[in-house]
C-alpha positions as CSV (number, residue, x, y, z in Angstrom):
1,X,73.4,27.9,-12.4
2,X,75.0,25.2,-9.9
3,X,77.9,26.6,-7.6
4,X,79.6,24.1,-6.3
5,X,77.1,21.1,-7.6
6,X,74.4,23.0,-5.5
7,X,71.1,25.6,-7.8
8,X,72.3,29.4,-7.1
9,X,69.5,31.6,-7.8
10,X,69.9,36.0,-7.5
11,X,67.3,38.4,-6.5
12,X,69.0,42.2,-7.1
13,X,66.6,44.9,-6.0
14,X,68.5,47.9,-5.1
15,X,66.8,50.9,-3.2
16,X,67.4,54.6,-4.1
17,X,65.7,54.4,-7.6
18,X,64.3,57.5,-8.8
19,X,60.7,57.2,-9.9
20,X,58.7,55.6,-11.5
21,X,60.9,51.9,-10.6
22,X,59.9,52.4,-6.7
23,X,56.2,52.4,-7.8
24,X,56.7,49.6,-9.8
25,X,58.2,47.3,-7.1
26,X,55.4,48.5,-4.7
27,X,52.8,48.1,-7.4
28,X,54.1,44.3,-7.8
29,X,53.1,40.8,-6.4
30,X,56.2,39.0,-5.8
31,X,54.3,35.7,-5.5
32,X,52.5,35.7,-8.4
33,X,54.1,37.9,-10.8
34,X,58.0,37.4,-10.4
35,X,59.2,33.9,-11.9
36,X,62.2,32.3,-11.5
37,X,63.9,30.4,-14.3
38,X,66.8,28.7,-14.6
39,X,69.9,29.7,-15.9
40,X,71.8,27.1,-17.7
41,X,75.9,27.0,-17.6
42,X,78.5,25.0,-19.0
43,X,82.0,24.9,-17.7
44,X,84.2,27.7,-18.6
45,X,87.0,26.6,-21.2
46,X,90.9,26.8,-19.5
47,X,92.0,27.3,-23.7
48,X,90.0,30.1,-25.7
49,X,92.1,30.1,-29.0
50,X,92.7,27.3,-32.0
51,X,94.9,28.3,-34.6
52,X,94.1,31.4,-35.9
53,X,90.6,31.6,-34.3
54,X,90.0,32.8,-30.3
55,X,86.9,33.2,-28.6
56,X,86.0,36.4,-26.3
57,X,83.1,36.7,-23.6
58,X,79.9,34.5,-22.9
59,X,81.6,32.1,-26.0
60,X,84.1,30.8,-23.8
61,X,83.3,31.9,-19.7
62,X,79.4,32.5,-19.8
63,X,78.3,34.0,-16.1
64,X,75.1,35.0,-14.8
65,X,73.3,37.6,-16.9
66,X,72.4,40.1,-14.4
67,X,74.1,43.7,-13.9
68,X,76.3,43.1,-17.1
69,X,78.6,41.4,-16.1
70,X,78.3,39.3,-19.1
71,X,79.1,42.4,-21.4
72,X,81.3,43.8,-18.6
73,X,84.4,41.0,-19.1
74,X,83.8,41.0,-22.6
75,X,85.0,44.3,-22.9
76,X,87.9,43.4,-20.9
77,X,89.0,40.6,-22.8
78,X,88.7,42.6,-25.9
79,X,91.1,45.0,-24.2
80,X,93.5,42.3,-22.7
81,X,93.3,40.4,-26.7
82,X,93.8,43.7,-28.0
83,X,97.2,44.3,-26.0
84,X,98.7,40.7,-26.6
85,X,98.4,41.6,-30.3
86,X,99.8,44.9,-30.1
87,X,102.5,45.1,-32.6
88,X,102.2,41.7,-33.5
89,X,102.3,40.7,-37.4
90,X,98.9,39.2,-37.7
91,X,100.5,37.5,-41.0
92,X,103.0,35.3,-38.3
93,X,100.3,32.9,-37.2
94,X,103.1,32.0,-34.6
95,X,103.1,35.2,-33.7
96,X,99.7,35.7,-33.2
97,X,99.3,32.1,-31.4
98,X,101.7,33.7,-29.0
99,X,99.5,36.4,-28.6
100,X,96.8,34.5,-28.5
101,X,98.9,32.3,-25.2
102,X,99.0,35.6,-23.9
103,X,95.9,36.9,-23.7
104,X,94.5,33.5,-22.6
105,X,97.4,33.6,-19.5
106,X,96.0,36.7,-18.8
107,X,92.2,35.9,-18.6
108,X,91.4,32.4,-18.3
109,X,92.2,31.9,-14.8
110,X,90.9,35.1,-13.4
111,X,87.1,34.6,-15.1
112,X,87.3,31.3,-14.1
113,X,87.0,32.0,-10.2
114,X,83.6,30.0,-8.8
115,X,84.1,31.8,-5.3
């Protein structure tokens, strides 16, 4: 993943881990059996909707896909897409653009944060 134009790589290793995971860490050889791989990103997407189509999650702001955060704000924009068309006739496809605007005021912005 580049952040701002420069690789970002993680390592998460948390202590307090119940058995067996602690044996497992101390059982491992970080320089010859942990690999690192790339992750591969392509800009997020300011507009999620066309007509009567609209994208949620990893298909329109993919992130990293460690400690769920992938799954995490795809929940969220389920709920947040789920509001906008609250009470909305889904037969209106103005009305459910509107929605749609909504929803995408609502979201885009805030996954789109690189800091």
């Amino acid at each position: 993943m580049l952040r701002d134009g420069k690789p970002r790589f993680e390592w998460w290793i948390l202590e307090g881990w119940a058995q067996p995971i602690p044996r497992l860490l101390e059982a491992t050889d970080f320089d010859t059996q942990v690999y690192r791989w790339n992750i591969y990103n392509r800009p997020s997407r300011k507009k999620w909707s066309t007509g009567r189509i609209v994208g949620v999650g990893d298909a329109v702001h993919p992130v990293s896909p460690s400690t769920a955060y992938s799954m995490g704000m795809a929940i969220e924009d389920g709920h947040y897409l789920a509001n906008a068309l609250d009470g909305v006739d889904l037969c209106d496809v103005r009305a459910v653009s509107a929605g749609f605007e909504l929803y995408e005021a609502q979201r885009a912005d805030y996954v789109n944060i690189t800091d």
